[in-house]
RODO-2510 file (C-alpha; in nm, 4 decimals, decimal comma):
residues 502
     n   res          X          Y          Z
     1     x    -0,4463    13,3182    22,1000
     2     x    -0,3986    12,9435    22,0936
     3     x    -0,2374    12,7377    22,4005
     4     x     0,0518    12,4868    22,3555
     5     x     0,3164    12,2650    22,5714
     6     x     0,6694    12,1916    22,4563
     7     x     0,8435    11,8831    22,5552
     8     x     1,1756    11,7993    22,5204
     9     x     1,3406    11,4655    22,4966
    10     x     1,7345    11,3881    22,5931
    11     x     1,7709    11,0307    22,4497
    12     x     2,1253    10,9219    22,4121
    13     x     2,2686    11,0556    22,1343
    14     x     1,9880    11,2835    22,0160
    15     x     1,8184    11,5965    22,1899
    16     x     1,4226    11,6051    22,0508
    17     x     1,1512    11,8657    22,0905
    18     x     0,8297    11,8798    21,9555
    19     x     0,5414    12,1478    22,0123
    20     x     0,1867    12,0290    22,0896
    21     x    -0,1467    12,1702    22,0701
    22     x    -0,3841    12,0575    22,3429
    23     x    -0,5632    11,8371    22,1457
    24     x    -0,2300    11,6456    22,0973
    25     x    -0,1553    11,7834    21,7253
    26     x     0,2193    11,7814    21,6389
    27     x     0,2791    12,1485    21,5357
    28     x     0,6868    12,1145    21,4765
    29     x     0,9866    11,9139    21,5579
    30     x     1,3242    11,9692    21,5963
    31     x     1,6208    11,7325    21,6807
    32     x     2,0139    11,7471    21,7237
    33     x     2,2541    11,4627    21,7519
    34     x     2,5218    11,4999    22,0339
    35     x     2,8264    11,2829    22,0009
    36     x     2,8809    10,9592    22,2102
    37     x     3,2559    10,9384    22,3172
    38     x     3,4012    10,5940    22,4157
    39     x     3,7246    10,7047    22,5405
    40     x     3,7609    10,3588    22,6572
    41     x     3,6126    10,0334    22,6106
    42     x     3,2113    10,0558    22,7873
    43     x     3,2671    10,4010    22,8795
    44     x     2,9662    10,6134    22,7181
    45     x     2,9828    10,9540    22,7673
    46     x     2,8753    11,2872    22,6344
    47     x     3,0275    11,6493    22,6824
    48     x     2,7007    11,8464    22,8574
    49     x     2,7950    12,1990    22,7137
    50     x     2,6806    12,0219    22,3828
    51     x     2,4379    11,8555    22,5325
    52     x     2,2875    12,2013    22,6792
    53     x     2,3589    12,3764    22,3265
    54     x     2,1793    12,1018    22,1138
    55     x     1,8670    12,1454    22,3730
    56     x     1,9105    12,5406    22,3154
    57     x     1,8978    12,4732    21,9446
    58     x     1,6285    12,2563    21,9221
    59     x     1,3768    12,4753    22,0947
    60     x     1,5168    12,7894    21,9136
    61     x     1,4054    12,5783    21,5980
    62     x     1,0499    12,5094    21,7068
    63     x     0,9774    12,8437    21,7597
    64     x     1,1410    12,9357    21,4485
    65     x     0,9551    12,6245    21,2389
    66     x     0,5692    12,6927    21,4100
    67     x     0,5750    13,0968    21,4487
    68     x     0,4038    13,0645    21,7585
    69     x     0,4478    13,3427    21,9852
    70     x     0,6716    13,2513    22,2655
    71     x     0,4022    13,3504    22,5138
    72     x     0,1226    13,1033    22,3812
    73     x     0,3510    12,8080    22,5111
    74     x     0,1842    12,7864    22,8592
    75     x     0,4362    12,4903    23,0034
    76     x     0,7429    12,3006    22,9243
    77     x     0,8802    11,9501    23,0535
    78     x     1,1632    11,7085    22,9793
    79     x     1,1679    11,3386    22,9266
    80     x     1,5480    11,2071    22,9079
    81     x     1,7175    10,8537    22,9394
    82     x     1,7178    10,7012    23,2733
    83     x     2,0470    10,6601    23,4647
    84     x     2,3549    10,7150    23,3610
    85     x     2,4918    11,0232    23,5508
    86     x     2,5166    11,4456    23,5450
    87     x     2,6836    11,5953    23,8104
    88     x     2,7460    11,9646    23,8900
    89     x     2,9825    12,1995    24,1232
    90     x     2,9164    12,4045    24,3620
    91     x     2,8493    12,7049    24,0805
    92     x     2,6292    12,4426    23,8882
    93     x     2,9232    12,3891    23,6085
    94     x     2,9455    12,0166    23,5201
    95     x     3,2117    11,8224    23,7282
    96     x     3,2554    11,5510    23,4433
    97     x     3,1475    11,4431    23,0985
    98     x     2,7853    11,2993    23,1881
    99     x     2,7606    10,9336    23,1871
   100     x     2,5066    10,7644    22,8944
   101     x     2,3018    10,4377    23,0673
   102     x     2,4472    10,2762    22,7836
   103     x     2,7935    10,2381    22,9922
   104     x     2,9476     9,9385    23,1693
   105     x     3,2483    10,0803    23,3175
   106     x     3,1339     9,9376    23,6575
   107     x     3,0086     9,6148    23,5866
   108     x     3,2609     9,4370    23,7901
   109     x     3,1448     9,6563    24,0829
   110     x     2,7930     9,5068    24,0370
   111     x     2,9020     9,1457    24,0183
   112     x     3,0883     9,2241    24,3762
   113     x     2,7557     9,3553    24,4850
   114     x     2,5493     9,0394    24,3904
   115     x     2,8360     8,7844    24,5279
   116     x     2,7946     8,9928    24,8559
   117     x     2,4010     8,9357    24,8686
   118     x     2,3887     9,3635    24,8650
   119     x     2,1254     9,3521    24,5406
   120     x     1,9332     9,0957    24,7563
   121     x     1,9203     9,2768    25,0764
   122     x     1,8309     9,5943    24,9527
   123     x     1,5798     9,4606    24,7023
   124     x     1,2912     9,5247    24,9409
   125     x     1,3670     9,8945    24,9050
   126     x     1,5003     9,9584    24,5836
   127     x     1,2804     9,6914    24,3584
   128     x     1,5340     9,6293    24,0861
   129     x     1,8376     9,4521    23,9833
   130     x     2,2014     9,5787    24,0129
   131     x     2,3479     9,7033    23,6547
   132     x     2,6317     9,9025    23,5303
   133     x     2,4549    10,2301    23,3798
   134     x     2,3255    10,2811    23,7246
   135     x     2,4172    10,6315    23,8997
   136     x     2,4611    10,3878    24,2029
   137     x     2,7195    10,1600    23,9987
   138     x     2,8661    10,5219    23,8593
   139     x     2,9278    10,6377    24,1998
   140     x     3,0986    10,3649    24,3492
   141     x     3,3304    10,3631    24,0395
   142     x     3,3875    10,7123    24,0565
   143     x     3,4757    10,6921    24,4224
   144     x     3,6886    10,4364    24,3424
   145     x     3,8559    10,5450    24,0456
   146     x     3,7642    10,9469    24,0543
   147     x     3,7704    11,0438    24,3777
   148     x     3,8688    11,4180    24,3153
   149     x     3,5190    11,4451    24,1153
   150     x     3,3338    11,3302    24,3589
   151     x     3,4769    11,5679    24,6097
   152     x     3,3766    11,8359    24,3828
   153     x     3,0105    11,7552    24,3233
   154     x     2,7206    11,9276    24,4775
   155     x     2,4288    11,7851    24,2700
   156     x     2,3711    11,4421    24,1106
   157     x     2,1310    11,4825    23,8555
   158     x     1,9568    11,2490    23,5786
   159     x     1,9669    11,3919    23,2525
   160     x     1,6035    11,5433    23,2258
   161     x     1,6947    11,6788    23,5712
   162     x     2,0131    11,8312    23,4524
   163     x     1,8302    11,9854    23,1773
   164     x     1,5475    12,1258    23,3798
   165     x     1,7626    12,2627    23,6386
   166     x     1,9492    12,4837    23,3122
   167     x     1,6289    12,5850    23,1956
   168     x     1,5473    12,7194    23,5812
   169     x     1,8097    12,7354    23,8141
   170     x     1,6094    12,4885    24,0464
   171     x     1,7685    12,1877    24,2029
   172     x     1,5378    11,9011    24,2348
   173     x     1,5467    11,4846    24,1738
   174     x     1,1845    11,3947    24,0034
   175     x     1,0051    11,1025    24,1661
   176     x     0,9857    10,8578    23,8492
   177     x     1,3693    10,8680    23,7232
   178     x     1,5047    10,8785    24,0887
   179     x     1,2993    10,5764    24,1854
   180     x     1,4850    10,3648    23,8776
   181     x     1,8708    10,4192    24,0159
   182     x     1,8370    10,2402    24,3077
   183     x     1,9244    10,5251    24,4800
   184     x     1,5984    10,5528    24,6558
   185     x     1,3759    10,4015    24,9092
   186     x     1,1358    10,3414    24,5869
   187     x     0,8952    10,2012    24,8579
   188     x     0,8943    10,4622    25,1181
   189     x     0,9648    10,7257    24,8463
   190     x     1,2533    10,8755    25,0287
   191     x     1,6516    10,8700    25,0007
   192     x     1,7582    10,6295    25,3022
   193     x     2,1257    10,6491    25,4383
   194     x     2,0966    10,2745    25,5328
   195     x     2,0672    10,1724    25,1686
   196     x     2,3344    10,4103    25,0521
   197     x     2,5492    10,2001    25,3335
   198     x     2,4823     9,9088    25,1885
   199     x     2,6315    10,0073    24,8708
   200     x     2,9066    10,1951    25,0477
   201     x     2,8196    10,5035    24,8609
   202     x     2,6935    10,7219    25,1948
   203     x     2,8800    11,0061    25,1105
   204     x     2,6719    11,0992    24,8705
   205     x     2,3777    11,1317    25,0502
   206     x     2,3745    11,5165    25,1000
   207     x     2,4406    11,5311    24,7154
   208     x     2,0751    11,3917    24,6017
   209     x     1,8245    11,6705    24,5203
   210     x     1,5104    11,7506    24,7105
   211     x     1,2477    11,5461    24,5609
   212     x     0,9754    11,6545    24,3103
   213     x     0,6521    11,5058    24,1368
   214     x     0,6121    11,4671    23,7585
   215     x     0,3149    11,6801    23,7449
   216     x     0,4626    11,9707    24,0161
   217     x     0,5972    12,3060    23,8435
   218     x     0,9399    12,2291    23,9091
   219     x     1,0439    12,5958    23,8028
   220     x     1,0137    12,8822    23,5585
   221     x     1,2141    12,9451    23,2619
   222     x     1,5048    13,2251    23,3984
   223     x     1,5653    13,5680    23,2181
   224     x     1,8960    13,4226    23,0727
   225     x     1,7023    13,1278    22,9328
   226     x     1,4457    13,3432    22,7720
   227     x     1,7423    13,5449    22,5486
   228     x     1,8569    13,2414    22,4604
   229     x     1,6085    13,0601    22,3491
   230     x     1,3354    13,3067    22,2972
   231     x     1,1006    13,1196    22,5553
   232     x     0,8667    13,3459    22,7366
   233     x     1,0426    13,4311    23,0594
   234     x     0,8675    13,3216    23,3624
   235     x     0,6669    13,0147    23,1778
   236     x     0,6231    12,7251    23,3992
   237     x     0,8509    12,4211    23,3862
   238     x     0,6898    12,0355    23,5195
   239     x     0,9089    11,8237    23,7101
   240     x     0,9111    11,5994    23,3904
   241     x     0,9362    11,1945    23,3413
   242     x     1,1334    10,8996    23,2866
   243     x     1,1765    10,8436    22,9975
   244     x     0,9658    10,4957    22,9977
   245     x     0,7063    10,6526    23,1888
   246     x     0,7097    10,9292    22,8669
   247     x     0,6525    10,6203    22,6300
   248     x     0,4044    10,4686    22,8782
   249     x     0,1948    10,7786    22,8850
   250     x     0,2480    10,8776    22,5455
   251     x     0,0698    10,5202    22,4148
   252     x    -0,2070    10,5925    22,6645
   253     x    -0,0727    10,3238    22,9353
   254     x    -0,3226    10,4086    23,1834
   255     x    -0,5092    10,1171    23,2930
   256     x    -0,3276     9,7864    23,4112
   257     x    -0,4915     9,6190    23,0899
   258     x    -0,2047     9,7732    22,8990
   259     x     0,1313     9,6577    22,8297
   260     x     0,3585     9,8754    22,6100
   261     x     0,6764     9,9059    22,4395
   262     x     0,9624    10,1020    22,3388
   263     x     1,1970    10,0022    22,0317
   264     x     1,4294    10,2560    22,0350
   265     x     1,8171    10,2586    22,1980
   266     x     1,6957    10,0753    22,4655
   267     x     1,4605     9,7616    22,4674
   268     x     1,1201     9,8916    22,7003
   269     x     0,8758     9,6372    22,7740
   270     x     0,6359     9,7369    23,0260
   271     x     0,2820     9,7728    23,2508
   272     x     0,1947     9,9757    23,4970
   273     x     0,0170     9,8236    23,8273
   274     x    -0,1502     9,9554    24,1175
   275     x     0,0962     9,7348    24,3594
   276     x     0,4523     9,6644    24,3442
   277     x     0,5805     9,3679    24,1827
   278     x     0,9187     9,2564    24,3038
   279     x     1,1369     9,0014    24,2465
   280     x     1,4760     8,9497    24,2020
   281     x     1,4593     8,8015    23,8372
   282     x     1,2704     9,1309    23,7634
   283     x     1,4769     9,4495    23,5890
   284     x     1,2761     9,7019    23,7274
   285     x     0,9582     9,8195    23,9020
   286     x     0,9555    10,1838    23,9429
   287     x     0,7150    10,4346    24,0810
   288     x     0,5426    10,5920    23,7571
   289     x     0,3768    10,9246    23,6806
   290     x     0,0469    10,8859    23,7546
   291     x     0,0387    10,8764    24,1034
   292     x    -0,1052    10,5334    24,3087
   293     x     0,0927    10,3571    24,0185
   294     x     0,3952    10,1395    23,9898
   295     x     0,5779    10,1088    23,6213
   296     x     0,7299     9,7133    23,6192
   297     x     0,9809     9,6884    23,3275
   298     x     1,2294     9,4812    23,1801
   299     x     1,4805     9,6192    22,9414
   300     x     1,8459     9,6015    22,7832
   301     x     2,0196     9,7873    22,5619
   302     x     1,9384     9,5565    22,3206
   303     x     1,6767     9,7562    22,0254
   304     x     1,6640     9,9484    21,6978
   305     x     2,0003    10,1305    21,7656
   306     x     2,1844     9,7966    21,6847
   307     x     2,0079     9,8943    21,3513
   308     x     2,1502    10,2462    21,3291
   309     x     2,5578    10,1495    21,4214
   310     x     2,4749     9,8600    21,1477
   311     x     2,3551    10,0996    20,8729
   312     x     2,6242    10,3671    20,9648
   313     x     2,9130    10,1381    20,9598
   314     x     2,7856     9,9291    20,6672
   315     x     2,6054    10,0844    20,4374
   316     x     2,8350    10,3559    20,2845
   317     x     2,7040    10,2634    19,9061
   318     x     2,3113    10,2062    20,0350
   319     x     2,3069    10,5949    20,1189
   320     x     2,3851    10,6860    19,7701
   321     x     2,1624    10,4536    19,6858
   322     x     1,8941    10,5937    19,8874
   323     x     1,9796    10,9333    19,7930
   324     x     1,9219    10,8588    19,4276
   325     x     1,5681    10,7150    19,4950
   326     x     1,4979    11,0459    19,7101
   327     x     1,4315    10,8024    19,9812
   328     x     1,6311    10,7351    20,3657
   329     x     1,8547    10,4521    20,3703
   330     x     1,6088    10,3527    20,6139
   331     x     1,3338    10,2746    20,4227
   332     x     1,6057    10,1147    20,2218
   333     x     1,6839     9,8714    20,4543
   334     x     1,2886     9,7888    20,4992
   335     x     1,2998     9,7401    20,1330
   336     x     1,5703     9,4779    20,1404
   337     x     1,4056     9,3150    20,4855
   338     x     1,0268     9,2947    20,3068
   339     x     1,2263     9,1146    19,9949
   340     x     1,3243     8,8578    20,1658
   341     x     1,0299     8,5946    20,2879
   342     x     1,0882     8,4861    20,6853
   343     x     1,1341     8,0828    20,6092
   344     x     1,4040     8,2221    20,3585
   345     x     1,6961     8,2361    20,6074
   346     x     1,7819     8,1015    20,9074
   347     x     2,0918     8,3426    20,9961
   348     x     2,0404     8,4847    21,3993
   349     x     2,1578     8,8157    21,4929
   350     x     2,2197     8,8920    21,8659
   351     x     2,1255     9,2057    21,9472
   352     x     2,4269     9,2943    22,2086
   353     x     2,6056     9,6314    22,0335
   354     x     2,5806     9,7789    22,3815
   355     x     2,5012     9,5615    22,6207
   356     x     2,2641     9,2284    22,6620
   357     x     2,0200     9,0959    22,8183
   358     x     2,1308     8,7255    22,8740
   359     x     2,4984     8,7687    23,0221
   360     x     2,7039     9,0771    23,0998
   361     x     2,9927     8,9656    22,8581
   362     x     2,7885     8,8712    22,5815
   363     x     2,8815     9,0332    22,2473
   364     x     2,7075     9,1018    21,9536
   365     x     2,7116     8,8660    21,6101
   366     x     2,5371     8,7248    21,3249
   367     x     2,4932     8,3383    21,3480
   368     x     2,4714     8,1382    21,0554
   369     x     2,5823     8,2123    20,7162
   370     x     2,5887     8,0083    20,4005
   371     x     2,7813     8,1926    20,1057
   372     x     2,4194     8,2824    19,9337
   373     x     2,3438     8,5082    20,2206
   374     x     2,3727     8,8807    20,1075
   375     x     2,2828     9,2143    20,2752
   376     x     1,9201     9,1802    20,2867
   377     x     1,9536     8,8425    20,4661
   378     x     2,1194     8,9905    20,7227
   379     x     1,9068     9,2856    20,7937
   380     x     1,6310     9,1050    20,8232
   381     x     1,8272     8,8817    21,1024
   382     x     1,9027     9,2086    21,2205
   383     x     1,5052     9,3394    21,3245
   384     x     1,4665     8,9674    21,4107
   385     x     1,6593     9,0035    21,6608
   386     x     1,6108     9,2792    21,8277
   387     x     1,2336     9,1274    21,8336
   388     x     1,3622     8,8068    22,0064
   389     x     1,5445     9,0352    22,2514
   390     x     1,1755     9,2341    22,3150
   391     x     1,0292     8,8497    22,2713
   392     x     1,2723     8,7517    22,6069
   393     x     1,1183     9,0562    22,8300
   394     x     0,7668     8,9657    22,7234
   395     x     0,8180     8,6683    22,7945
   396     x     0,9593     8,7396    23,1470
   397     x     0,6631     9,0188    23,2205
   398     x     0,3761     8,7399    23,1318
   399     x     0,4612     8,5586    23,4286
   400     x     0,3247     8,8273    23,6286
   401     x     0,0292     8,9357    23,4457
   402     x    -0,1847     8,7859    23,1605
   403     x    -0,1735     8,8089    22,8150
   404     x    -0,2638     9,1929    22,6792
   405     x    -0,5256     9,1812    22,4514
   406     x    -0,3420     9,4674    22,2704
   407     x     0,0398     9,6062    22,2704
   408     x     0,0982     9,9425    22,2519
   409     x     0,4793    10,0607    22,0563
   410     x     0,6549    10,3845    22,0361
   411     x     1,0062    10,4017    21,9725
   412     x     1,2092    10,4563    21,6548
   413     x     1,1468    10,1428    21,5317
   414     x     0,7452    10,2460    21,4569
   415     x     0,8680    10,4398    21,1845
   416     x     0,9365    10,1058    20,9532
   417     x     0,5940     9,9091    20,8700
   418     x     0,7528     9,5669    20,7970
   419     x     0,9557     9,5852    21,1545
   420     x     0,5653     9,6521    21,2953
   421     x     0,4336     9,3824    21,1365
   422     x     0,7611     9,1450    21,2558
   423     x     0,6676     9,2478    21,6063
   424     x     0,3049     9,1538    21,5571
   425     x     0,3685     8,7934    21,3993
   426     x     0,6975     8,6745    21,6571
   427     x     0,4842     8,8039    21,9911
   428     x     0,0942     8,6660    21,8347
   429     x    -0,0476     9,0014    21,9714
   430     x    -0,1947     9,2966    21,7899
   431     x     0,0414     9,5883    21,7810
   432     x    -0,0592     9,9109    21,8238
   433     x     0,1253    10,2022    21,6748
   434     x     0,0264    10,5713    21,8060
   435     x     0,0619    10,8377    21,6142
   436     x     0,3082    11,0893    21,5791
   437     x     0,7312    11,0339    21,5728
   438     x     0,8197    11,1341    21,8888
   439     x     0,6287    10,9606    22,1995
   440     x     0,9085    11,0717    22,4189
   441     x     0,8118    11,4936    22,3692
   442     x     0,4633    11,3989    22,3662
   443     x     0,4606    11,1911    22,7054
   444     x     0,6824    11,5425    22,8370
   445     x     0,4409    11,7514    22,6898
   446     x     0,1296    11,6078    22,8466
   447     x     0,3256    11,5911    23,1490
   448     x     0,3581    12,0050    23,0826
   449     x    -0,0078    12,0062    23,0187
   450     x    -0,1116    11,8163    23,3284
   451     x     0,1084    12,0867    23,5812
   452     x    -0,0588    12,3569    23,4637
   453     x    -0,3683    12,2243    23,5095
   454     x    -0,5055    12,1879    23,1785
   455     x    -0,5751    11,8760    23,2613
   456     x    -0,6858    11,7219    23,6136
   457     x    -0,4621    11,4112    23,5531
   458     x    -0,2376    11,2200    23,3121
   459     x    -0,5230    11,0279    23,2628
   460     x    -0,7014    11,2738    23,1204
   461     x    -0,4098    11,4392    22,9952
   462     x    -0,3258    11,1188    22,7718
   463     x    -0,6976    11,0440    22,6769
   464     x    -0,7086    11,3940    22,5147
   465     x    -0,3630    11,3857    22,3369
   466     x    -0,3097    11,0484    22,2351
   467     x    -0,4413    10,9301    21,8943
   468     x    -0,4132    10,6154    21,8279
   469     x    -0,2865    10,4929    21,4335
   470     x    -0,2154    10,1976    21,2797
   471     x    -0,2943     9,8719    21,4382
   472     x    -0,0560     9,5539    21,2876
   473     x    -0,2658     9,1928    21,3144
   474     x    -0,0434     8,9338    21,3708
   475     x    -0,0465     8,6702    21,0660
   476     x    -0,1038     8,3079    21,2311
   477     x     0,0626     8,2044    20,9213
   478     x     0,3922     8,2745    21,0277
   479     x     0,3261     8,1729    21,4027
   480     x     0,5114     7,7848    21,3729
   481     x     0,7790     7,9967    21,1151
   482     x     0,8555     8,2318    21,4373
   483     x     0,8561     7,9641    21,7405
   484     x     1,0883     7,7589    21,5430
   485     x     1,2759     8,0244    21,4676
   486     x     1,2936     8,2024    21,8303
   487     x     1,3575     7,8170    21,9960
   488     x     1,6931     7,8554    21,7914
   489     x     1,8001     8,1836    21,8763
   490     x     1,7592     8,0787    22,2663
   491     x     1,9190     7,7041    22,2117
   492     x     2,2177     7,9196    22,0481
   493     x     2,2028     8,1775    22,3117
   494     x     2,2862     7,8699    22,5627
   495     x     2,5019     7,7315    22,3978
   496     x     2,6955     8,0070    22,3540
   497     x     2,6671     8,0941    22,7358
   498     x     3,0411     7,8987    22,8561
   499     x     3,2051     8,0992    22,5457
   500     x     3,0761     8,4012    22,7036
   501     x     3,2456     8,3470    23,0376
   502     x     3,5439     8,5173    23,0512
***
């Protein structure tokens, strides 16, 4: 009778799990997309009964794909998107649609907040900037706006929270995602009424969960959960992850040598460090999952899902394409991006689909053309892009740390060689893929592993189910091509910074 831990990973539009031997082998995978509604402009929002069905169907699918018995799964955790916001009644039904960290709805709450000095004064406390997919942004707009479902919510839950708490019946706010929604006294690791003040959110301080630790059993999978599924009744559930901290731990981000990063919906550039950095032109430092450490990141919605909206509002002819080659449309588009040489064209894409990291008004376009540009011009100043944007937070986290001799990259973005080598020759660093497609489930599934004890630590945890694959060398060649390059995608980006203003 073999052993194995499931994780599961709520992104923003898709709902992962994978199965994993102890050794770290992949045994299946299943995934389910859930629809994004935008019922009006920056609102991103997702119904949760679908959200809860494509989680049911996913993990019905891995037991139907691996024909493992149900009882050699010893432990199960989530990993989910950070922010955004779930909330509950008092029968555990959801209040609302939940909220995607993709949204912006209260971004004119946050510029209050920062003209006030409030992100300033509670800095100390909270170690990270002010921005709209916050729960603590969410709040104050739905106090302002929807006061009625405030008034009916007993829980505020992140998303892997939400989850874990359907999978259990247990109420509880884990450590790492809490500590990134400046909801928390990140520093004293407690909620603090003074704070929520501050924000003028204090009503909702008897709405926050009791507080749990990624590698505590935050539960056990409840008889209902068991039909459903066909999980083993009674199996332990961990308290689960962030979903950078997943990444972090899934590349084998243990050490402070480390820095790694996530191309996926979301832009992830981080390092983990054994004392708080903060500073106001930081994003975020954030208590992380091996405890003693603090996770410092800077992100934006800025990454490889400006490549997905591109393909799937673009490329209706491409998929037939692709489908006559017997190939994705994906490794299509790396096709068209490897045919065309980097000095080739000088056409900038800003990567802003769903939100930036330069201004909060900035918008997304393609800078540039000459009437010989085609398709395959533009995708490649497509992944250009979206490796400036990375390029800006790298930038940003080497003033606090040196130079890695080595970058570690998960993300959807791994999955196209020619975007791994881009990343390698615009940053001058070795990049490290690991392998494996999903380094979300894996970083939730050595989180299971660790709660059970089958491993002391996530240290241990991650040296025993991380395997490293292919490692990108960056070609000096193209070094002068890049900086050239890069120094006109940021003298554009300011010069585009009055237009911007609204």
């Amino acid at each position: 009778m073999g052993k194995y831990v499931l994780g599961i990973d709520n992104g923003g539009t898709v709902t992962k799990a994978s199965l994993f031997s102890l050794d770290g082998k992949e045994i299946a995978v299943a995934s389910r997309k859930t629809e994004m509604y935008m019922p009006y402009p920056g609102h991103t929002e997702r119904d949760c009964k679908e959200l809860w069905k494509a989680n049911v169907a996913v993990i019905q699918e891995i037991l139907q794909k691996s024909k493992i018995d149900a009882k050699e799964i010893i432990s199960v955790a989530a990993t989910g998107h950070g922010n955004g916001l779930y909330v509950v009644d008092e029968k555990g039904e959801s209040v609302r649609k939940g909220i995607i960290s993709t949204d912006s709805r209260a971004k004119e709450i946050v510029e209050v907040w920062k003209q006030q000095g409030i992100e300033e004064r509670i800095l100390p406390k909270t170690m990270q900037s002010l921005w709209p997919g916050q729960p603590a942004a969410l709040l104050a707009w739905i106090q302002k706006y929807e006061p009625t479902t405030l008034h009916k919510t007993k829980w505020i839950f992140m998303c892997k929270d939400y989850i874990r708490y359907l999978l259990t019946g247990e109420v509880y706010a884990e450590i790492t995602d809490i500590s990134g929604t400046s909801l928390l006294n990140s520093r004293e690791k407690k909620y603090d009424e003074n704070l929520l003040k501050e924000l003028g959110i204090e009503s909702i301080y008897e709405k926050l969960p009791p507080i749990l630790y990624s590698g505590e059993i935050g539960g056990y999978i409840t008889k209902e959960v068991a039909q459903l599924t066909g999980l083993k009744e009674g199996t332990p559930v961990a308290g689960g992850l962030f979903d950078i901290d997943a990444a972090a731990i899934a590349t084998g981000t243990t050490d402070e040598e480390k820095l790694c990063i996530v191309a996926g919906t979301w832009s992830i550039n981080e390092f983990i460090t054994k004392k708080p950095i903060v500073d106001k032109d930081l994003f975020m430092t954030s208590l992380f999952c091996i405890p003693g450490y603090w996770l410092t990141l800077e992100g934006s919605p800025t990454s490889a899902s400006n490549l997905e909206w591109y393909v799937k509002e673009y490329f209706n002819s491409e998929h037939e394409e692709a489908k006559r080659k017997g190939i994705s449309v994906y490794d299509l588009c790396n096709e068209m991006v490897e045919n065309i040489e980097p000095p080739e064209s000088n056409i900038l894409f800003f990567p802003f689909l769903f939100g930036s990291n330069v201004h909060r008004d900035a918008k997304a376009c393609f800078f540039g053309f000459n009437g010989w540009h085609t398709k395959a011009h533009m995708l490649r100043a497509l992944y250009e892009g979206v490796v400036f944007g990375h390029k800006i937070h790298v930038d940003k986290l080497m003033e606090y740390r040196e130079k890695p001799n080595v970058i570690r990259i998960a993300g959807g973005a791994t999955k196209s060689e020619v975007w791994m080598q881009m990343f390698a020759d615009i940053l001058q660093t070795p990049v490290e893929v690991i392998v494996g497609t999903e380094q979300g489930t894996l970083g939730a599934a050595i989180c299971a592993a660790v709660a059970v004890g089958a491993y002391p630590s996530f240290e241990e945890g991650a040296k025993a189910m991380v395997q490293k694959g292919r490692t990108y060398e960056p070609n000096k060649a193209l070094k002068g091509i890049y900086e050239e390059k890069y120094s006109y995608f940021t003298s554009v980006l300011a010069a585009l910074e009055p237009v911007w203003k609204p």
